[in-house]
C-alpha positions in Angstrom: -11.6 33.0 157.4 -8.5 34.7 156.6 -6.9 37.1 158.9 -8.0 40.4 158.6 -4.7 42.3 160.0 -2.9 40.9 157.0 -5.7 42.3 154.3 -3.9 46.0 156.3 -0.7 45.4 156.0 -1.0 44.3 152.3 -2.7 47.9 152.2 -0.2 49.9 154.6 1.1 52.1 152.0 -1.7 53.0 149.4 0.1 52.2 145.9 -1.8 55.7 144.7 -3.1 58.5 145.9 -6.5 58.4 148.0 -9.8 59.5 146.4 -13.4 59.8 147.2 -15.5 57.3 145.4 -19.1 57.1 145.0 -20.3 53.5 144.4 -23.7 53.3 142.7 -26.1 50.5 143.2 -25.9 48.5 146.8 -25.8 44.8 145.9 -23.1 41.8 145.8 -20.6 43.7 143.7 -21.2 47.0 145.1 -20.9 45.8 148.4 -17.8 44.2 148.1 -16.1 46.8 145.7 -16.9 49.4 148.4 -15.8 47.8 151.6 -12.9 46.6 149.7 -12.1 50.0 148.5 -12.6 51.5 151.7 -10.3 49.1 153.6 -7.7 50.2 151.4 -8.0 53.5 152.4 -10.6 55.5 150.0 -13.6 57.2 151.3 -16.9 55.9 149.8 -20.2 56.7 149.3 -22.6 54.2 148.4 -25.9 54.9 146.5 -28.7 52.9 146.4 -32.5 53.6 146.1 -33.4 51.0 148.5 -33.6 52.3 152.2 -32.8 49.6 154.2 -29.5 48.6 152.1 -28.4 52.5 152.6 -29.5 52.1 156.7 -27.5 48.9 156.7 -24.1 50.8 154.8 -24.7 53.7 157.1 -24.6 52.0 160.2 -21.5 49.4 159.2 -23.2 46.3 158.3 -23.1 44.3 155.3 -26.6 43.9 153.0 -25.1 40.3 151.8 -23.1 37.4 153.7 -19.5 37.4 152.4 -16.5 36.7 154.8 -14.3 39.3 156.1 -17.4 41.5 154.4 -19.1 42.5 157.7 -15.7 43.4 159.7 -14.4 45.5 157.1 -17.5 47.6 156.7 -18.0 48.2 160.2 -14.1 49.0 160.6 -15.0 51.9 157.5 -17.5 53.3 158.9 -16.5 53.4 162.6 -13.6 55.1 160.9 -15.7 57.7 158.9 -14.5 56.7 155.5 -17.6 54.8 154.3 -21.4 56.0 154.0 -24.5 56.1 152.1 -27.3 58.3 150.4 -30.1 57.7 147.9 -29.1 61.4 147.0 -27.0 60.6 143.5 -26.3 64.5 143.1 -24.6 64.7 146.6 -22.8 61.7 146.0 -21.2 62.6 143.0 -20.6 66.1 144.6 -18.2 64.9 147.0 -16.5 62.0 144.8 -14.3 62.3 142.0 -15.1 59.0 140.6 -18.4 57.0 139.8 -18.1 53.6 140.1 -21.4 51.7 138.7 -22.6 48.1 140.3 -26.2 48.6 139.4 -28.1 45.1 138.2 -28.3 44.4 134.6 -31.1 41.4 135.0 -32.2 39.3 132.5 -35.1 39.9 130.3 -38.0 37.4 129.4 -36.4 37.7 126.0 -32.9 36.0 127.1 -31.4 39.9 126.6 -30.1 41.9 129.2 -32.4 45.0 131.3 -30.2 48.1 131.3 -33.1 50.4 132.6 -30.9 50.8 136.0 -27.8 51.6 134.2 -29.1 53.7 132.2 -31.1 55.7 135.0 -27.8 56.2 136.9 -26.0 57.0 134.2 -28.3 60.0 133.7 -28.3 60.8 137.2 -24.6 61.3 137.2 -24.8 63.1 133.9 -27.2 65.8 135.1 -24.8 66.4 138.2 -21.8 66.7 136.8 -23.3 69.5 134.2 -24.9 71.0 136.9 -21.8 71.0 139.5 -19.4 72.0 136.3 -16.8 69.4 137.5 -14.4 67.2 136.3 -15.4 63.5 137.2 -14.6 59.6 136.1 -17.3 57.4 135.3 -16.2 53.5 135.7 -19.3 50.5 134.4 -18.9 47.8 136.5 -21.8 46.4 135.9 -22.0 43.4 133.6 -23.3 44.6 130.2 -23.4 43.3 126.3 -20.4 44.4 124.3 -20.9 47.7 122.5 -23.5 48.7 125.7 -20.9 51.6 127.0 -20.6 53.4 123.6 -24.5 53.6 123.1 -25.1 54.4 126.7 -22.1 57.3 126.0 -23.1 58.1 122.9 -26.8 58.3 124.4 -26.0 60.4 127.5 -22.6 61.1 128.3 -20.6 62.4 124.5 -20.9 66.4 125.4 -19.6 65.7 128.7 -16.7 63.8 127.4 -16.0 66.2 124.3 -15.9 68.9 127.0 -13.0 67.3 129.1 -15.6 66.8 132.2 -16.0 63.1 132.1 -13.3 60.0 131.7 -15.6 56.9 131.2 -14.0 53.1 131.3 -15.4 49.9 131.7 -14.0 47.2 134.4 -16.0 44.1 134.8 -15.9 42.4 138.2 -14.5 38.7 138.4 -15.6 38.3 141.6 -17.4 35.1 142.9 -19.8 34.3 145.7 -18.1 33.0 149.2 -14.6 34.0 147.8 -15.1 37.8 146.7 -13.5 39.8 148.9 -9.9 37.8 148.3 -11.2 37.7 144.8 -10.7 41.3 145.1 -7.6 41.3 147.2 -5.9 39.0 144.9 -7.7 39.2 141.2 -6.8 36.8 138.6 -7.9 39.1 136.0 -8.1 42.9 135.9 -9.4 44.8 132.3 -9.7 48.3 131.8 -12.2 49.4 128.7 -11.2 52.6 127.2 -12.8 54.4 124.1 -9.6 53.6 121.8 -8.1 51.0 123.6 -5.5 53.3 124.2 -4.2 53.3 128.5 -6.1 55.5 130.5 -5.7 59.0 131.1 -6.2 58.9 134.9 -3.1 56.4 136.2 -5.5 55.8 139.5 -7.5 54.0 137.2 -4.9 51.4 136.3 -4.1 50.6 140.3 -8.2 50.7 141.6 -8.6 47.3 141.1 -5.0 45.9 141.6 -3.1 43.5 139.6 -1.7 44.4 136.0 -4.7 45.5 134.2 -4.9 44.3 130.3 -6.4 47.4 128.6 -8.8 47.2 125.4 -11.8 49.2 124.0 -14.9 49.4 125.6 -16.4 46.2 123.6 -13.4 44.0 123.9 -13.6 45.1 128.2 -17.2 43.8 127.8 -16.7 41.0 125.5 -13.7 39.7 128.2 -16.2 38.8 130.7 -18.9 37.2 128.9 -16.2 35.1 127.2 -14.9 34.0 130.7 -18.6 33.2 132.3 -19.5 31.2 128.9 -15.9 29.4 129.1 -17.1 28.5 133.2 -20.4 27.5 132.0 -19.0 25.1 129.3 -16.5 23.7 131.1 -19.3 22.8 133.9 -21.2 21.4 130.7 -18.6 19.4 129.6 -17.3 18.1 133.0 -21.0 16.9 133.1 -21.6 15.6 129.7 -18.2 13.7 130.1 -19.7 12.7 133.9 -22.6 10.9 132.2 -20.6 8.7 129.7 -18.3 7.9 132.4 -21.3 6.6 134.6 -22.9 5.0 131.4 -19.8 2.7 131.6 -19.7 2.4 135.3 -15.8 4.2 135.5 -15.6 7.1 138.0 -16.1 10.5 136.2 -14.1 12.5 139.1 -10.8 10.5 138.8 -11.4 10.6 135.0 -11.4 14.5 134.5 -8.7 14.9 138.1 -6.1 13.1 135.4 -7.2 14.9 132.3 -6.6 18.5 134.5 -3.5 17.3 135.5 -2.2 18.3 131.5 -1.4 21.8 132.0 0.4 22.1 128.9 -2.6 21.2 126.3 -5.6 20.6 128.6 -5.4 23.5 131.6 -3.6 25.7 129.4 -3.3 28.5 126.9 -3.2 26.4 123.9 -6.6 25.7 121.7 -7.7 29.2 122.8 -5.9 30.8 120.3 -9.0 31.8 117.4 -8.2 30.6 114.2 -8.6 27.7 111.9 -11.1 25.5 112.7 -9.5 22.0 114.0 -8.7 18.9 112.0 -6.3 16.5 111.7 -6.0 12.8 112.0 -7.2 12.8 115.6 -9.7 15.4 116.3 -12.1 14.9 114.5 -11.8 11.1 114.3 -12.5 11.1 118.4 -15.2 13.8 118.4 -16.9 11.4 115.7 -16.3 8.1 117.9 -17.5 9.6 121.4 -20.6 11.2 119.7 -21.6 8.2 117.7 -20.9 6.0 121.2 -23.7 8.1 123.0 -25.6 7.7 120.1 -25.9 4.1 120.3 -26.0 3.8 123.8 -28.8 6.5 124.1 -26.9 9.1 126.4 -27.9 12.6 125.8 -24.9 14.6 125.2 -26.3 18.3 123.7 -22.7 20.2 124.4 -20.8 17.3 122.7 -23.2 16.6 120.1 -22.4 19.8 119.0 -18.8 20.5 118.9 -18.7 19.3 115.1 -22.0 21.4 114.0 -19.8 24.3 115.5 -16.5 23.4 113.1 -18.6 23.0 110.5 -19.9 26.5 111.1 -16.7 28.1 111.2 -15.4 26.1 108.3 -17.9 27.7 106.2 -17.4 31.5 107.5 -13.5 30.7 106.3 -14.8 30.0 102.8 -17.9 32.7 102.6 -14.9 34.9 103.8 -12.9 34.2 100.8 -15.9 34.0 98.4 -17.1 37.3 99.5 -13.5 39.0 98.2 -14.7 38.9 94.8 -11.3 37.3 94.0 -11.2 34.0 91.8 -7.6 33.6 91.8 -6.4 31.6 95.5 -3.8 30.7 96.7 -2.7 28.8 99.8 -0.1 29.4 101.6 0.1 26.1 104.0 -2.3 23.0 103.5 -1.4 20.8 106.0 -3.5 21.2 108.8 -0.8 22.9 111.3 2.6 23.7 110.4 6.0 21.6 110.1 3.7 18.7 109.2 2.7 16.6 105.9 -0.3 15.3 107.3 -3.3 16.5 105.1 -5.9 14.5 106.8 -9.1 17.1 108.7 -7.0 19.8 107.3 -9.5 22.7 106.8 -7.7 24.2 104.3 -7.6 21.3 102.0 -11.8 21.4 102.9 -11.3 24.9 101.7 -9.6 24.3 98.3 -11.3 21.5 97.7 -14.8 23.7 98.3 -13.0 26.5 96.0 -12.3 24.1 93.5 -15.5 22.4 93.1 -17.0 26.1 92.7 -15.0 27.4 89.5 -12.0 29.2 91.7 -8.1 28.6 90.4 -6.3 27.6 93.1 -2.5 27.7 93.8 -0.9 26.1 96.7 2.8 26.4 98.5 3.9 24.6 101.4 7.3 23.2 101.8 6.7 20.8 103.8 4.4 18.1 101.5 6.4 16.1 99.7 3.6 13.8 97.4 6.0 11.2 96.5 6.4 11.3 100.6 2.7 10.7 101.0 1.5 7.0 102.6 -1.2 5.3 104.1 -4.3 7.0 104.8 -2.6 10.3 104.5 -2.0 9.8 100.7 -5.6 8.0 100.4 -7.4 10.5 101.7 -5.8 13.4 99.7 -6.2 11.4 96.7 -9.6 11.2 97.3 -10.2 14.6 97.9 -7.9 16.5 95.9 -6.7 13.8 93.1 -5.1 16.8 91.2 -3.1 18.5 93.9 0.4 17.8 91.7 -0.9 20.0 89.2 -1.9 22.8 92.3 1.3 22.7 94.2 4.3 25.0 93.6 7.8 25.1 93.7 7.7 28.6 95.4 6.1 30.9 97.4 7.0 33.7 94.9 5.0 31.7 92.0 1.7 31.4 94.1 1.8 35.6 94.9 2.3 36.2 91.7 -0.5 34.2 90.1 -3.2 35.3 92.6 -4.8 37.8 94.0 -6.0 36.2 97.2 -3.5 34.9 99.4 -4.6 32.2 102.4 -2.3 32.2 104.7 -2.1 29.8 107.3 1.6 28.8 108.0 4.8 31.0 108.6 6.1 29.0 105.8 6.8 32.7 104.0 9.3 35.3 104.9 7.8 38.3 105.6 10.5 39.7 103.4 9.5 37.7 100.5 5.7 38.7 101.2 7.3 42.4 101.2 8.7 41.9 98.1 6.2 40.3 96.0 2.5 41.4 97.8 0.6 43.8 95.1 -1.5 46.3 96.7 -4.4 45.0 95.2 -3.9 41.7 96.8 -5.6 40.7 99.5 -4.1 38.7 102.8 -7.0 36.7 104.8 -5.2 35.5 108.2 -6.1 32.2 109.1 -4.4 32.3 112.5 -3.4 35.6 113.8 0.3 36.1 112.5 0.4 40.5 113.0 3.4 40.7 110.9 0.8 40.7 107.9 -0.9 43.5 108.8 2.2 46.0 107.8 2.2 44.4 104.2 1.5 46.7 101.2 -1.9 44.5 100.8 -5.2 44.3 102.3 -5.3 42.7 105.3 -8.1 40.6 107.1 -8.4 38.0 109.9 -10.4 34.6 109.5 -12.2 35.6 113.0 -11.1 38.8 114.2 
């Protein structure tokens, strides 16, 4: 257990200034968020409907087993500066900020139960009309993306037209049997606002420590189901891998110990950029080989099996996006399938043309970097295969291909944005294969491949 004196030094000097806070809903994130808050120095009042969890806040002790948990509740309360109520209206008469842990549990249907969120949310709602005060609402509570506008624009939009109530959403990132340093030390902080713009109350940036990473409401909510489905795949994968390690008697845990120790492409940023879907002479060649190895050898493998159905998917969204422009003239800007290559083998985009091709669209292509008299082995093979005309689609310049379309693909920075500047039509349109925001500013429609 770590030492608890050093949790109060970290905390000597609050880094802003002290408020009341009312913590709604009693269970493992309430809990923590309230004894956490409260060592730091803030006075809380914890709401619950359930007796015993209020008689257990009210008399120091902790309604779930979490280190440090138990000491730093009691310590709170011994001081004065935490308590509890099932009264919402008092609660939110002495606080100037809601914060909301209620349970969103699953439905039989898979979706999510908001009835609890939504009951406290009207709570707070009646009492701040009735008490005519100024007060921030925070979610905490694990809900769908676009949940906090309909619950706003549900319950809360005259209070917030009025200037009473500031509403954010902060998911929790907390886990079991490590929250409370989870807290003390987060590895990811977001704040949800309306707009996406910072907040208007600063205390709202510090509650939670760290550097917060601000967004709209959605993207807030969006943040932590994307993290939880990354942990649950990487689990799934670790396993899947697990099974065709023990298939050929080699030992699974020294197998993925070696592949985490590649921070730079496999424990890293890189692949988590949305975009193109992959290709190339090596990814899809090994997702191919491994699935048609547990194939053979009977190993079920639902999460690998898979990974191809899902580039397939997104492969055709990148062409239904360009079909759905109503443009017939394309053009590419980048084929290979990543830039300052030649290689042309998986490359989605020659998938794309090729598609676009074979359905009656003219398309133009510029990249400087393929060279067709330069083309051997199975990189020329393949492209002759595919795309035995692509002499006859390939320009000399970037300016040729904007002029002569009307749909521009762009994939590479191949392009100045100067040049794009100076030959773009406002008619045009730009789709952004993988996220360069320079485009944006163009005198052109703009639109991402996945975003």
């Amino acid at each position: 257990m770590a030492d608890r004196g050093s949790f109060h030094l970290s905390f000597a000097i609050p880094p802003f200034p002290i408020v009341t806070i009312s913590v709604f809903g009693l269970g493992y994130v309430g809990a923590v968020t309230s004894g956490c808050l409260s060592q730091i120095g803030h006075p809380i009042i914890g709401v619950d409907v359930h007796e015993p969890k209020v008689r257990a806040f009210n008399e120091g002790h902790s309604p779930i087993v979490e280190p440090e948990l138990e000491g730093m509740m009691q310590t709170a309360s011994q001081s004065g500066r935490l308590h509890a109520t099932t009264d919402a209206a008092e609660a939110v008469a002495a606080s100037s900020i809601s914060i909301i842990c209620v349970g969103t549990p699953s439905l039989a249907t898979g979706s999510l139960d908001l009835g609890y969120v939504t009951l406290v949310t009207q709570q707070i709602a009646a009492a701040v009309r009735e008490q005519a005060k100024q007060h921030i609402v925070v979610f905490r509570s694990t809900m769908l993306p676009g949940s906090t506008r309909q619950i706003v624009a549900a319950q809360l939009s005259d209070l917030i037209e009025s200037g009473q109530l500031q509403v954010y959403y902060c998911p929790e990132f907390l886990r079991e049997g490590t929250a409370v340093a989870d807290f003390r030390e987060p590895s990811l902080v977001v704040v949800g606002t309306v707009d996406g713009e910072a907040p208007a109350s600063a205390e709202i940036s510090m509650l939670f420590g760290g550097k917060p990473s601000v967004l709209r409401w959605e993207g807030a909510e969006m943040i932590k189901y994307a993290s939880n489905y990354f942990h649950a795949l990487k689990v799934g994968f670790a396993n899947e891998i697990g099974r065709v390690c023990k298939h050929l008697d080699e030992d699974a845990l020294r197998v993925m110990d070696v592949v985490c120790q590649d921070t730079r492409l496999n424990i890293s940023r890189y692949y988590m950029r949305p975009g193109a879907p992959f290709g190339g002479s090596c990814l899809p060649k090994d997702v191919s080989a491994l699935r048609s190895l547990a194939r053979q050898q009977g190993i079920n493998l639902p999460l690998l099996e898979n990974t191809q159905a899902s580039n397939d998917a997104h492969q055709q969204q990148f062409v239904q996006l360009i079909e759905r422009s109503g443009k017939r003239r394309v053009g590419f800007i980048g084929l290979a399938f990543k830039a300052d290559t030649d290689d042309l083998r998986g490359s989605p985009l020659v998938a794309a043309a090729e598609t676009l091709i074979g359905r009656g669209f003219a398309v133009s292509i510029y990249d400087p970097q393929i060279n067709l008299s330069r083309l051997i082995g199975s990189n020329e093979q393949q492209i002759q295969a595919r795309m035995p005309h692509l002499a006859q689609l390939l320009k000399p310049t970037a300016e040729e291909v904007i002029a002569n379309c009307d749909i521009l693909v762009v994939s590479q920075k191949c392009v100045t944005i100067p040049t794009f500047q100076a030959c773009v039509r406002q008619e045009q349109i730009i789709i952004d294969v993988n996220g360069w925001d320079a485009l944006k500013a163009l005198p052109c429609s703009y639109e991402g491949l996945c975003w």
